[in-house]
C-alpha positions in Angstrom: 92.2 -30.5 97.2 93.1 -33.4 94.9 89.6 -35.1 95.4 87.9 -31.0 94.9 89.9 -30.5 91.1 88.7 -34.3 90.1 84.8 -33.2 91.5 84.9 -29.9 89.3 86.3 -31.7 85.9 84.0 -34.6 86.3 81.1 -31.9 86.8 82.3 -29.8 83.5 83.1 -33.3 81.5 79.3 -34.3 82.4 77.7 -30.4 81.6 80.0 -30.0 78.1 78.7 -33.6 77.2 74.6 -33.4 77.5 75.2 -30.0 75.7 76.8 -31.5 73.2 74.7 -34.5 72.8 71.5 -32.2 73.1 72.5 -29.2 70.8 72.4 -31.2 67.4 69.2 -32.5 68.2 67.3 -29.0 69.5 68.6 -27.4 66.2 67.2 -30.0 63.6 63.9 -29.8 65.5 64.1 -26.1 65.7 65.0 -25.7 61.6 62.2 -28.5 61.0 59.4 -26.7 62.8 60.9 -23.4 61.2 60.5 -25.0 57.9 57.3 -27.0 58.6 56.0 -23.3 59.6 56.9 -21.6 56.6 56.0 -24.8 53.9 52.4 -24.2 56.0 52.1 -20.4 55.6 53.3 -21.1 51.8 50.1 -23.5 51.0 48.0 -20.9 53.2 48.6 -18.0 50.9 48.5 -21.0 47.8 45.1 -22.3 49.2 44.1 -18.0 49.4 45.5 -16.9 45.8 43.3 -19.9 44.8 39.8 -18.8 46.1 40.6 -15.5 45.3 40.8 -16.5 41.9 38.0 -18.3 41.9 35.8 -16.2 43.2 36.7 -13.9 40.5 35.8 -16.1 37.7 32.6 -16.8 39.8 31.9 -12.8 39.9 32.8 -12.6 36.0 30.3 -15.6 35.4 27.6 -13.5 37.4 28.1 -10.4 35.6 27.7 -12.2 32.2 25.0 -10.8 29.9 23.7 -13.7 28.2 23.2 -13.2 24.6 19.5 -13.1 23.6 17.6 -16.2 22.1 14.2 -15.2 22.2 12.2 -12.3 21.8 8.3 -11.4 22.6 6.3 -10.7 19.8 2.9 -8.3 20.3 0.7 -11.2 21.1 3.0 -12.1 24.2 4.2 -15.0 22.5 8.0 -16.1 23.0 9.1 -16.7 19.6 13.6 -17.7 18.9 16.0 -16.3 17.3 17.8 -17.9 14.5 18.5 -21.9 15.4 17.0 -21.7 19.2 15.0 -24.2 20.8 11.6 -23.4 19.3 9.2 -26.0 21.4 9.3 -23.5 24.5 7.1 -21.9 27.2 7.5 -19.3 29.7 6.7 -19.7 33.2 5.2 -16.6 35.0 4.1 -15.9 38.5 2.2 -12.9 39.1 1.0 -10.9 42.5 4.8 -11.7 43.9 6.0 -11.8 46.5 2.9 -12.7 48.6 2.0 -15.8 50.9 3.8 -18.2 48.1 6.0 -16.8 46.0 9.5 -18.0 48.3 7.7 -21.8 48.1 6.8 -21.5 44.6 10.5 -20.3 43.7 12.3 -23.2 45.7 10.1 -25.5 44.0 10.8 -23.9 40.3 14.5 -24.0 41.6 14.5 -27.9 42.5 13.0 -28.7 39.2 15.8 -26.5 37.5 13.5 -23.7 36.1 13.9 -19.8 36.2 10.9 -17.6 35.8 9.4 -14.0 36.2 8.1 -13.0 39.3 6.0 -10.1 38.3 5.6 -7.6 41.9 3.2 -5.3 43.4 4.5 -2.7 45.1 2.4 -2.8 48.3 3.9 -6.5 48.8 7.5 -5.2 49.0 7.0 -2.0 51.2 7.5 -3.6 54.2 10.6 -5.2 55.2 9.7 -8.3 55.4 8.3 -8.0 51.7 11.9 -6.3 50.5 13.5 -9.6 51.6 11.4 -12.3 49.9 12.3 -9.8 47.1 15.4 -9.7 47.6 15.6 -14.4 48.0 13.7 -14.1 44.7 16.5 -11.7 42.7 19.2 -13.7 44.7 18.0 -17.4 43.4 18.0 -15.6 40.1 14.8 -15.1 39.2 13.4 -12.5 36.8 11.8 -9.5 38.6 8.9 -7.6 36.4 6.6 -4.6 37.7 3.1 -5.3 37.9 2.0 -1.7 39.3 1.6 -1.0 43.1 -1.5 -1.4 43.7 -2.7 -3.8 40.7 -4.8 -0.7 39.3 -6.9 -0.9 36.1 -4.7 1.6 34.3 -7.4 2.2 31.8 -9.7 3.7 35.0 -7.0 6.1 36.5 -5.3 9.4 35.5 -1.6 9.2 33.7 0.3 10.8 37.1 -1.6 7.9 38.8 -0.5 5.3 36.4 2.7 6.9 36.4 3.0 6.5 40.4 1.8 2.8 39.7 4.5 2.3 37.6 7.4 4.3 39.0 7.0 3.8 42.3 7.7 -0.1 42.0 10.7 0.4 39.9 12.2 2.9 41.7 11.5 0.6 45.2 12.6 -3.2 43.4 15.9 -0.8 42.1 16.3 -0.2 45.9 16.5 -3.4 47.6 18.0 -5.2 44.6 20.1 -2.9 42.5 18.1 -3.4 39.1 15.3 -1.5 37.5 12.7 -4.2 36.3 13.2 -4.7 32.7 9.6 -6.4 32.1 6.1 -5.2 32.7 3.0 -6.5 33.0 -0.4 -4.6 33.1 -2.6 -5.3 35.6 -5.4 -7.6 33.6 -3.8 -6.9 30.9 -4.8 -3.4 30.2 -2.7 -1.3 29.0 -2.7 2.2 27.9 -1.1 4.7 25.2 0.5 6.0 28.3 1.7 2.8 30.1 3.1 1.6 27.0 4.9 4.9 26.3 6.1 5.3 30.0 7.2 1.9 29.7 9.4 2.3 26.8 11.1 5.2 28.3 12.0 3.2 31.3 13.5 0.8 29.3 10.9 -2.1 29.8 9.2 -4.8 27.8 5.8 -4.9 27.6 4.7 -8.7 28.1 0.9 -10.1 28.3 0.3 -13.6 28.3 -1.9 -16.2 26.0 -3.1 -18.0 28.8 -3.7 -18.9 32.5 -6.4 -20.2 35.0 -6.1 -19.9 38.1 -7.7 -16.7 39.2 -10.9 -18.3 37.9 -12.7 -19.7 40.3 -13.5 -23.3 39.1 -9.8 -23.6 38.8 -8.9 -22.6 42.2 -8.4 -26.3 42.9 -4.8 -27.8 42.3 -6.1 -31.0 40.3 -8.5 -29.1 38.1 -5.7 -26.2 37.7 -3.0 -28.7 36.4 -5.0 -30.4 33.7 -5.8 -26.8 32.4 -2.3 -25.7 32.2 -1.2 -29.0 31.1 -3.9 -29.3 27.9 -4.2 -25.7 27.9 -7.7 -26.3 27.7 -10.2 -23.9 30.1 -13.8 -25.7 29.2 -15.3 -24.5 32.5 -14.7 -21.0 31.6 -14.9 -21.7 27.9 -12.0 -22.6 26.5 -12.6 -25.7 24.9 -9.7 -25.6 22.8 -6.3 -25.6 23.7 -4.1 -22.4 24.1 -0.9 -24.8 24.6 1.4 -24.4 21.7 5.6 -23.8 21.0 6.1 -20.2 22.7 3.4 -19.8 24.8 3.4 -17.8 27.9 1.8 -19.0 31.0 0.1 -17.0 33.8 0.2 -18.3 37.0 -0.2 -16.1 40.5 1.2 -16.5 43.9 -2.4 -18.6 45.0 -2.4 -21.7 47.4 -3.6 -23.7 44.6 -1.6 -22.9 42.1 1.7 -23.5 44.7 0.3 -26.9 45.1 -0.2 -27.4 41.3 3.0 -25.7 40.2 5.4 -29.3 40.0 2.5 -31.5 38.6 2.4 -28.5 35.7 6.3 -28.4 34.7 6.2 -32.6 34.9 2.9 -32.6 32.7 4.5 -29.6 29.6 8.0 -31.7 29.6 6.2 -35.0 29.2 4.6 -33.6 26.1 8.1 -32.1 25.0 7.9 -28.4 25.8 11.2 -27.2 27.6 10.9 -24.0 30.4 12.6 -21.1 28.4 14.9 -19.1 30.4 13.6 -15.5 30.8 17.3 -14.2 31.0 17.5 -15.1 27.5 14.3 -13.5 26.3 15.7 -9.8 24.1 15.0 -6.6 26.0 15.0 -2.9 25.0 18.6 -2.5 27.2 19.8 -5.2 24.7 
């Protein structure tokens, strides 16, 4: 019975001792991981309050109306107000968005210039169309209407030119939120209508002084950056140059003109011109 007793308190001795020697050390690891868990969840919800903030200054940024440095005068010329930068052109790419216009905007984008993509309507009908519209608005171009069809408004009826008009707003509003705030007449004829139609919707009416490329002898990319570069057109008698502080260059979404389109932004800053930004150009919402 003796040996029995001495067996049990040895036992108890033995069990009171590893639970002794083990407690002190489970309950610091047990309050560390605790406090490692809630020092974790602390610079989670730090790391969180900081994008959030962030992405509302970025959202703020976005929504930021620039104020206007530049207005369009009748002649289509892009002429500053007060102290702006006066040695200036515009860059801008009609007939968008066909076979070029997401290639010609990467390109403007690498080079670090924004531009007008004037659209026809039948180009943006289709899905596929709505979402090269879509990359263009989201890159940050400048969308402009340029009819549906690219009718001579000065050969239809006014509830045809009105449809020609409309109808591209009302379908560029749809797929990216905005009315177009710029129009451009299909070869450059416009109407009383057109004009007046185009007021009313809030638009500004802008031509160009020049551009090549839907001539046929500059439907070549060499030939096509010269002329843009000089301004000079001698094959289709311009033998003078258009190029001067303001001007406002047509281009269209053409093979050659994608291929031409770096050589022709090197070429104008070499002689000292800088690519206005359209989003600074005054409009009639301003």
């Amino acid at each position: 019975m003796k040996k029995v007793g001495v067996l049990v308190f040895i036992v108890i001795a033995i069990v009171l001792l590893s639970a002794c020697s083990s407690t002190p050390e489970e309950s610091t690891q047990e309050k560390s991981t605790d406090q490692d868990k809630a020092e974790q969840q602390e610079d989670q919800h730090s790391d969180s309050e900081e994008k959030e903030e962030e992405g509302k200054e970025a959202e703020e940024v976005s929504q930021e109306v620039k104020e206007p440095k530049y207005e369009v005068t009748e002649k289509a010329s892009i002429v500053p107000i007060d102290s702006a930068e006066e040695k200036v052109v515009l860059i801008t790419i009609d007939d968008a968005p066909d076979k070029y216009s997401l290639e010609m905007a990467n390109k403007l984008k690498e080079l670090n210039v924004n531009a007008i993509f004037f659209v026809n309507g039948h180009f943006i009908e289709s899905e596929e169309g709505a979402q090269k519209l879509k990359k263009l608005h989201d890159m940050g171009f400048i969308i402009g209407n340029h009819t549906k069809t690219h009718a001579n408004l000065k050969k239809i009826t006014k509830e045809e030119q009105r449809e020609e008009i409309l109808s591209v707003s009302d379908r560029v509003e749809e797929i990216i939120g905005k009315r177009p705030l710029f129009f451009r007449a299909p070869h450059g004829a416009n109407t009383d209508y057109s004009r007046k139609l185009a007021a009313e919707e809030g638009m500004t009416l802008m031509n160009w002084t020049y551009g090549y490329d839907y001539f046929e002898p500059y439907m070549d990319a060499n030939k096509l950056e010269q002329a843009m570069i000089s301004g000079e057109g001698p094959e289709v008698g311009v033998d003078y140059s258009l190029l001067k502080p303001g001007a406002n260059l047509l281009m269209h979404d053409r093979e050659w003109t994608n291929t031409a389109l770096p050589g022709i932004i090197k070429g104008l800053r070499d002689k000292g011109y800088k690519m206005v930004d359209p989003a600074l150009i005054k409009t009639k919402n301003m």
